[in-house]
C-alpha positions as CSV (number, residue, x, y, z in Angstrom):
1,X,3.1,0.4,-12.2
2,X,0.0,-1.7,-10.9
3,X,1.7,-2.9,-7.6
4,X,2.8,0.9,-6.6
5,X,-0.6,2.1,-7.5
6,X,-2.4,-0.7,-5.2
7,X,0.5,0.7,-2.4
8,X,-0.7,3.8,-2.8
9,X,-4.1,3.2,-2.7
10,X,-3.9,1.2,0.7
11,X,-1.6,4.0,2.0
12,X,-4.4,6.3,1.5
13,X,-7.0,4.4,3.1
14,X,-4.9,3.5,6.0
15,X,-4.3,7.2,6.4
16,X,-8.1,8.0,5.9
17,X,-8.7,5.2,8.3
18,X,-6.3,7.1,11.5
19,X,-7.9,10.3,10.4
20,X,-11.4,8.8,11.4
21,X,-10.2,7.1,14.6
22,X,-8.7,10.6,15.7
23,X,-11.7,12.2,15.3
24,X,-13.9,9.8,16.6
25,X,-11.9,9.7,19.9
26,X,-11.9,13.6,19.7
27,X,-15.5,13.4,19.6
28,X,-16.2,11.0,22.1
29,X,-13.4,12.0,24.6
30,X,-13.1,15.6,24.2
31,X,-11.5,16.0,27.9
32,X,-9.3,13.2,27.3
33,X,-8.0,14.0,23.9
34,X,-7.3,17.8,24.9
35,X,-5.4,16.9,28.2
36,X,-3.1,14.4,25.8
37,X,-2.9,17.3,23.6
38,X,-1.8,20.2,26.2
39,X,0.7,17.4,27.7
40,X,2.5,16.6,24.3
41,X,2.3,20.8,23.6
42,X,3.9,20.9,27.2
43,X,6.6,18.4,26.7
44,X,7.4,19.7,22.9
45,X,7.5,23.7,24.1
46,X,9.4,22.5,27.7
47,X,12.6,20.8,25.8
48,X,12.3,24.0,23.2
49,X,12.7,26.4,25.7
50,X,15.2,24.1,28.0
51,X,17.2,23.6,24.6
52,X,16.9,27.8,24.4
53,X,18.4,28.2,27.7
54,X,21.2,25.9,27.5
55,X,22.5,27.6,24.0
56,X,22.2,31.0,25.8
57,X,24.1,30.0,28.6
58,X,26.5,28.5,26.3
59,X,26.9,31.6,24.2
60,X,27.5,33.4,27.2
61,X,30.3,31.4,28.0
62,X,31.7,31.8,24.7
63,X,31.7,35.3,25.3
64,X,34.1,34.8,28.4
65,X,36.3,32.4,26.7
């Protein structure tokens, strides 16, 4: 038990640890943290809606065939 308990306890503070960093850079590069953040919305909701359109289309052709 003592060896998973130590694992957890470093998991936590590593995750504490990247929590801080993101808000720090958030804080000190608001423009810069918001364009990354509109870019990797963009490129998340761009294959969505590209993945929509190609299972319309192929629905429609299932519809002929």
């Amino acid at each position: 038990m003592e060896p998973n308990t130590d694992r957890l306890y470093w998991t936590i503070g590593v995750i504490m640890i990247g929590a801080i960093i993101v808000g720090a850079a958030k804080v000190a590069f608001p423009d810069l943290f918001d364009g990354v953040v509109s870019y990797m919305k963009s490129q998340i909701l761009g294959s969505a809606l590209w993945t929509s359109k190609l299972s319309s289309l192929y629905s429609g052709f299932k519809l002929l065939g």
